[in-house]
N, C-alpha and C positions, 0 to 999 in steps of 0.2 A: 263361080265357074271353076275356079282353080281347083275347090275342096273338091268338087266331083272329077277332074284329072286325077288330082291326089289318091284318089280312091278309086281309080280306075287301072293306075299303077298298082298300088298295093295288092288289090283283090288279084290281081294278075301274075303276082310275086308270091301272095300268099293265098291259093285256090278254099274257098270253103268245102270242107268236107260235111257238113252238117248241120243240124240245130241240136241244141237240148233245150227241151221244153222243160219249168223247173214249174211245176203249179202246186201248192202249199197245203190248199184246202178244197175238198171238192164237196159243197153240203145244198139241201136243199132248201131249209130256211136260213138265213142270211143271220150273221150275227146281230145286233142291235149297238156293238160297241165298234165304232171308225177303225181302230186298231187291228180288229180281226178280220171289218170287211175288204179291208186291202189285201189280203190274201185268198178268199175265198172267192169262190166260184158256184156258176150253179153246176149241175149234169146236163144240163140244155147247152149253155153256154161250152161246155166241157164237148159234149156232141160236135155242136158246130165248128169248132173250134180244129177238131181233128179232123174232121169229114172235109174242110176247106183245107188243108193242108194234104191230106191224102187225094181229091183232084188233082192237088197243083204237081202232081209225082213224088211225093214222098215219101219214104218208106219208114215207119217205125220199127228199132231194134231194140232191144235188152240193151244198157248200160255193159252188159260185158261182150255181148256182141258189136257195140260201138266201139270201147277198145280193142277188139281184135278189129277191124277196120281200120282204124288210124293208127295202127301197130303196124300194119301193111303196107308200103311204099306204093 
């Protein structure tokens, strides 16, 4: 219970302005080596992924459209 006070201060001190979504590999056969399947994704998975995210209100920018947002008070 504390940790989520703790975090209820903080978020409150320090508002989110965003995500960055950082995804690696976007393929649609899957590698066959553990190494690379940890970064890969399918285009299905890629689909859903953003589609659940944009219901939830969220807007996708350009990386240089995000810093001009968090450049802006």
């Amino acid at each position: 219970m504390g940790l989520n006070i703790s975090r209820k201060v903080y978020n409150f001190f320090h508002p989110k302005r965003g995500i960055i979504l950082m995804l690696h590999r976007v393929i649609s056969n899957r590698s066959m080596m553990d190494i690379n399947r940890r970064i890969e994704i399918t285009p299905e998975f890629l689909d859903k992924t953003l589609l659940s995210y944009k219901n939830r209100g969220y807007q996708f920018v350009s990386l240089d459209k995000a810093l001009e947002i968090l450049s802006t008070p």
